[in-house]
Every structure is written in C-alpha cells, then in structure tokens.
LOGULUM-781575 format. One record per residue (C-alpha): residue number from 1; chain; x, y, z. Coordinates in steps of 0.02 Angstrom, whole numbers, always signed. Layout:
     k   c        X        Y        Z
   NUM   A        X        Y        Z
...
END
This chain:
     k   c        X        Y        Z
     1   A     -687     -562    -1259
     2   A     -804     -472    -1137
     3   A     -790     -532     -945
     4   A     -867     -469     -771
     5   A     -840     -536     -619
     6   A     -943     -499     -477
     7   A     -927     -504     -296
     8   A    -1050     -467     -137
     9   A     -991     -494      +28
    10   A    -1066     -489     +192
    11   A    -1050     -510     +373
    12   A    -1124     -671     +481
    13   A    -1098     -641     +673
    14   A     -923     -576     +660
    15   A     -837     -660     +490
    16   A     -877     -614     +329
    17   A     -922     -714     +191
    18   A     -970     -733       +9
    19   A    -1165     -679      -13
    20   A    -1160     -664     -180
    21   A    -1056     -700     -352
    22   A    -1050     -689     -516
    23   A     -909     -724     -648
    24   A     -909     -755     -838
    25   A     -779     -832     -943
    26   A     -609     -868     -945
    27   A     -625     -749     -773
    28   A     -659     -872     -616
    29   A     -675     -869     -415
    30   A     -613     -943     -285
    31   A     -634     -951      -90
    32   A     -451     -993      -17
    33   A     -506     -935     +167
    34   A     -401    -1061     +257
    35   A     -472    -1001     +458
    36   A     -659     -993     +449
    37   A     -674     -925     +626
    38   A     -560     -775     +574
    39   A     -677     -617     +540
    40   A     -566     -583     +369
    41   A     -639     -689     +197
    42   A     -505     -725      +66
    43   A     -554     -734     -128
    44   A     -440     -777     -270
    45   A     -484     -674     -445
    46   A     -448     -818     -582
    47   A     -428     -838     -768
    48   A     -409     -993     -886
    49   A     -367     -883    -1003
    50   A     -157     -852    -1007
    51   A     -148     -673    -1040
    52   A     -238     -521    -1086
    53   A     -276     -529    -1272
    54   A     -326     -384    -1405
    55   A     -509     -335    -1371
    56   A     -516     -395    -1215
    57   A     -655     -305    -1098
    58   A     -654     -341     -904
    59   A     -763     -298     -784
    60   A     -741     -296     -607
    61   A     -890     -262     -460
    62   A     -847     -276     -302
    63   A     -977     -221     -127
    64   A     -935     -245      +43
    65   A    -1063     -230     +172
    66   A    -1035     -131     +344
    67   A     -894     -208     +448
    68   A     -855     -330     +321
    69   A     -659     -381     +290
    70   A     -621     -440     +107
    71   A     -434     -488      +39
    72   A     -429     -516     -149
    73   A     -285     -626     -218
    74   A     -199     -644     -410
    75   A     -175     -812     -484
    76   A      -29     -753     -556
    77   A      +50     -612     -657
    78   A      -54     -530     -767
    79   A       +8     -543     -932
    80   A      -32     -410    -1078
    81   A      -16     -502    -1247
    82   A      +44     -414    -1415
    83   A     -102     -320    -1474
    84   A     -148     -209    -1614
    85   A     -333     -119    -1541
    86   A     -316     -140    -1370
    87   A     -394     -210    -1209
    88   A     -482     -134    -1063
    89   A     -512     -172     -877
    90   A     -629      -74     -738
    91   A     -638      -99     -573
    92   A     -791      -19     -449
    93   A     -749      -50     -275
    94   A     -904      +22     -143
    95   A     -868      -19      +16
    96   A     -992      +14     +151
    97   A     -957      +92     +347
    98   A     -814      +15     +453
    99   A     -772     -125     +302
   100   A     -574     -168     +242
   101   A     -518     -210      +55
   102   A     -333     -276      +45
   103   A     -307     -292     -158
   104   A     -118     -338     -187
   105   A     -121     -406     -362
   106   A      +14     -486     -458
   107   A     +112     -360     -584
   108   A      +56     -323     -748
   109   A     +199     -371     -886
   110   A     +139     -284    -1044
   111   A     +227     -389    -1181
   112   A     +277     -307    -1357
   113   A     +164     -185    -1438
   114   A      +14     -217    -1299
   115   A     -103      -72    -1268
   116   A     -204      -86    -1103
   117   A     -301      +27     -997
   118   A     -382      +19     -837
   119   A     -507     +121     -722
   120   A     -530      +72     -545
   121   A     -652     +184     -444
   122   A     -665     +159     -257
   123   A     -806     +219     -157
   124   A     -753     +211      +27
   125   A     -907     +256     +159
   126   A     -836     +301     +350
   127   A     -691     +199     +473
   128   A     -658     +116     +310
   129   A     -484      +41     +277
   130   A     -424      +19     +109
   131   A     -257      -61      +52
   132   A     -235      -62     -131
   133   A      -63     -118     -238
   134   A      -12     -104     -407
   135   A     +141     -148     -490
   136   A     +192     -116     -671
   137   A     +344     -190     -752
   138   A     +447     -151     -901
   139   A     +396     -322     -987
   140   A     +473     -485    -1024
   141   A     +640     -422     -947
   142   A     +726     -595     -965
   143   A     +670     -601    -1152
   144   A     +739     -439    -1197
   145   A     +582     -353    -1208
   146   A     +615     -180    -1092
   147   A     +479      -42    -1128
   148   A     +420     -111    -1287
   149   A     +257      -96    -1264
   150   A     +139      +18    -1351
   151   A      +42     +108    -1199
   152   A       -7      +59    -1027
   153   A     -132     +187     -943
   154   A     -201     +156     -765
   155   A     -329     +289     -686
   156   A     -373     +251     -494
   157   A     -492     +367     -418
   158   A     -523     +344     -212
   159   A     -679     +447     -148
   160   A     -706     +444      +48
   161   A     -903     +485      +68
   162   A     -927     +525     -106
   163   A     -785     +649     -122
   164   A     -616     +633     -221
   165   A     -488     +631     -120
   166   A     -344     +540     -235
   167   A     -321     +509     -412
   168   A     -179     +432     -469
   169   A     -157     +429     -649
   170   A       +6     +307     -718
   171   A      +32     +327     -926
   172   A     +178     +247     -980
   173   A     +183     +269    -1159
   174   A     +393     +216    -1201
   175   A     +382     +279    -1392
   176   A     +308     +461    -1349
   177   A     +429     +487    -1180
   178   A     +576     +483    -1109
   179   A     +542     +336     -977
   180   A     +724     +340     -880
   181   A     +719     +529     -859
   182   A     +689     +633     -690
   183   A     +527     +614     -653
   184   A     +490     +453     -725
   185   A     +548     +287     -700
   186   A     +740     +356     -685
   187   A     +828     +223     -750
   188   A     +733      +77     -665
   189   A     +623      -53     -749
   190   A     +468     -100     -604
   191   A     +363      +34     -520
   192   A     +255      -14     -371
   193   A     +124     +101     -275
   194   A      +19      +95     -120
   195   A     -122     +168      -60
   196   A     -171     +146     +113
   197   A     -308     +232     +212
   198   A     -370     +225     +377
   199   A     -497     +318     +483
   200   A     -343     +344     +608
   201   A     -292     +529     +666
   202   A     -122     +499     +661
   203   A      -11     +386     +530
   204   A     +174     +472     +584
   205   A     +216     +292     +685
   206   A     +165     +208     +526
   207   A     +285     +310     +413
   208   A     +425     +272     +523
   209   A     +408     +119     +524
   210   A     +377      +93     +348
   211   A     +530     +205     +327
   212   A     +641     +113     +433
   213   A     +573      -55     +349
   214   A     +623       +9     +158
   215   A     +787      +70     +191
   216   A     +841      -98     +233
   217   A     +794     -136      +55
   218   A     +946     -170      -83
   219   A     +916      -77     -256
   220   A     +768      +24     -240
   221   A     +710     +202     -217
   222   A     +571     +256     -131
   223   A     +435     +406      -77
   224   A     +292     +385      +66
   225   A     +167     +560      +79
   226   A      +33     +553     +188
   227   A     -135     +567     +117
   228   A     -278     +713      +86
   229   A     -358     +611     +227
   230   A     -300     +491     +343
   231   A     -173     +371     +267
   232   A       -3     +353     +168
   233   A      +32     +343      -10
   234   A     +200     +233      -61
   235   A     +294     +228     -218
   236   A     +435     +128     -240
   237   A     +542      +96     -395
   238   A     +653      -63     -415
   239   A     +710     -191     -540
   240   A     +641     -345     -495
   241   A     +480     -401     -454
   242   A     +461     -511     -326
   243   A     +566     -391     -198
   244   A     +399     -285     -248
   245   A     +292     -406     -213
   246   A     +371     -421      -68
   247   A     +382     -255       -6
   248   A     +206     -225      -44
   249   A     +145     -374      +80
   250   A     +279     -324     +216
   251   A     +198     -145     +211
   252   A      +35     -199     +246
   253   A      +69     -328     +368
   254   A     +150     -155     +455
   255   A      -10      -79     +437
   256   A     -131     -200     +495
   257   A      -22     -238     +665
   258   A     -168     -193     +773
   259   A     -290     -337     +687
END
C-alpha cells in the first residue's frame, strides 16, 4: 500500500496550529492539543492499519513555519509484519527560523523475517530546536522471536542551514552479524537514540544532568556526545521498552526546563 501524510503548521498570535493537512489511507491525524492557549500544538500520526505489511510505502511531510512549536505522537508501537519484498518509510522534516519538533515515536518491533527501511531528512533553518527519538527492539521478545528479523535499516540525516551536520545510519541485519558483540547491541535486546539540538552555546549543564538522571537507571548502558553543533546525542541500550520510552520523555522534559 502507498501512504503520505502531510502536515503544515503555523503560528496565530503566539500558538501554533494546524494550517494545513493531508493523509491517505490506513495513515490518519489527529489534534490531541489538550491547552489551546499554550504556544505548543500536539498531533497524533495514526493508522487503521495493525502493522507494517510487505510493500508497504510511507510517506511523511512535515513544515513548520518560523517560531512555530509542533509535538508529534505514536498511536502505538509500530509493528513490522513478516514480509518477503519489503516495506519503506521517509520522513522530510523542514523546519523554518526559531521553530521546535519533539518526535518521540513508539518502538519499532520488526516481527520474523520483516525487511524495513527508513529515511528521515531534517532540514533545520536558525534558533531551531529539534528533539527526535527512535527506538528499535529485538522483536516479539515475549513470543520468542529475538533478532529474527531479516533487516532493519534506518538513515537520519540532520542539516542545520542546509549543511550536514549528523547522519546516523542504524543496520541491523541479525543473519549477516554478530548483533551481541562489542560494538553492537552487546548482549542487550532494545536500542534507543536521541538527538537533541539547540541554538544554545553551552549544553555541559544539560549533560550533567542527563548524566546524573541515567545512572539512576536499573539495567541499561548508556553514551551522551555533544553534537557538531549545539546539542547532545544519547544512546542508550536496555532490555525493555517502556523504561525506554521512559527515559526518552524524562530526557526531554530535562531539556525543555526553560519552556
């Protein structure tokens, strides 16, 4: 099935709201902004359908004018289903002077033999804050199913005034690699990453605190490096995901104190 979903958000005194939309099938939106008066708008990325299938084709638009503040929410895990071609997902994020894009989405549990890939490019003008998650797990843990899943391939590029300044490139393909050696995934089964930037000068109070806040964390290893520009860059391996989930949304409520 091909899919897009497009968003266009703007600002209206001092909140920002939906000025445009688009979404086709089984993909859907939704406006959950509970505080209209607050300057922040919060959209919910849906699907009827219950998974990723074989074939699938997603496509993902997303503009923010100057100032604006946009949160996108999951409606649940996203769930790659057995597959024998493959699906595909891209993501173009362009967000204008002084906007802020929170994207936290639920993990992706590749099931048996899936094959997914996905290409997020993020165009970030200047003052711009971006906060962007991703967690991958090993599968339908519960079921048995640990890393037996064909491929899972997910390229995000971040350019700051039109030049690259991260690329983060995740392939995790368990039949061609040693997953649980040095380097890898080192004997745990989720892996969650964090990109935060920030036209501030100086992010060391942020990595302290952010520091201080995962080592109270059972059952995880972690690594925060501050960014080619201003910001951090998290990764954090565990076992289970909603202590992910978690961690993810206590990191950025550290590092949007000042809002």
């Amino acid at each position: 099935m091909i899919a897009a979903l497009h968003i266009h958000a703007a600002l209206r005194g001092k909140a920002t709201y939906l000025k445009r939309s688009y979404f086709s099938p089984p993909l859907k939106l939704a406006d959950i902004t509970e505080n209209r008066s607050q300057k922040s708008l919060h959209l919910m990325q849906m699907s009827s359908s219950p998974g990723i299938l074989d074939n699938d084709q997603f496509e993902i638009r997303i503009e923010l004018e100057e100032n604006c503040h946009l949160q996108l929410h999951t409606q649940s895990y996203q769930r790659l289903f057995t597959m024998k071609m493959g699906a595909r997902q891209t993501m173009t994020v362009n967000l204008a002077a002084g906007a802020s894009f929170i994207y936290l989405p639920h993990p992706a549990v590749p099931q048996a033999n899936s094959i997914f890939t996905t290409r997020n490019k993020i165009y970030l003008a200047q003052n711009c804050r971006l906060i962007w998650g991703d967690i991958i797990t090993c599968g339908r843990k519960l079921n048995g199913e640990i890393f037996e899943f064909s491929k899972y391939h997910a390229v995000t590029e971040v350019l700051v005034e039109n030049r690259l300044v991260i690329k983060e490139n995740i392939c995790l393909i368990p039949d061609a690699m040693t997953i649980n050696a040095i380097g890898q995934l080192e004997g745990f089964t989720h892996q969650a990453s964090l990109i935060f930037l920030e036209g501030r000068k100086d992010c060391s109070a942020l990595t302290r605190e952010a520091t201080l806040f995962l080592e109270t964390q059972g059952e995880i290893i972690f690594g925060i490096t501050a960014a080619p520009v201003s910001g951090l860059l998290v990764r954090i391996l565990g076992n289970k995901s909603e202590q992910l989930i978690n961690c993810l949304k206590s990191l950025t409520k550290i590092f949007t104190t000042e809002d």
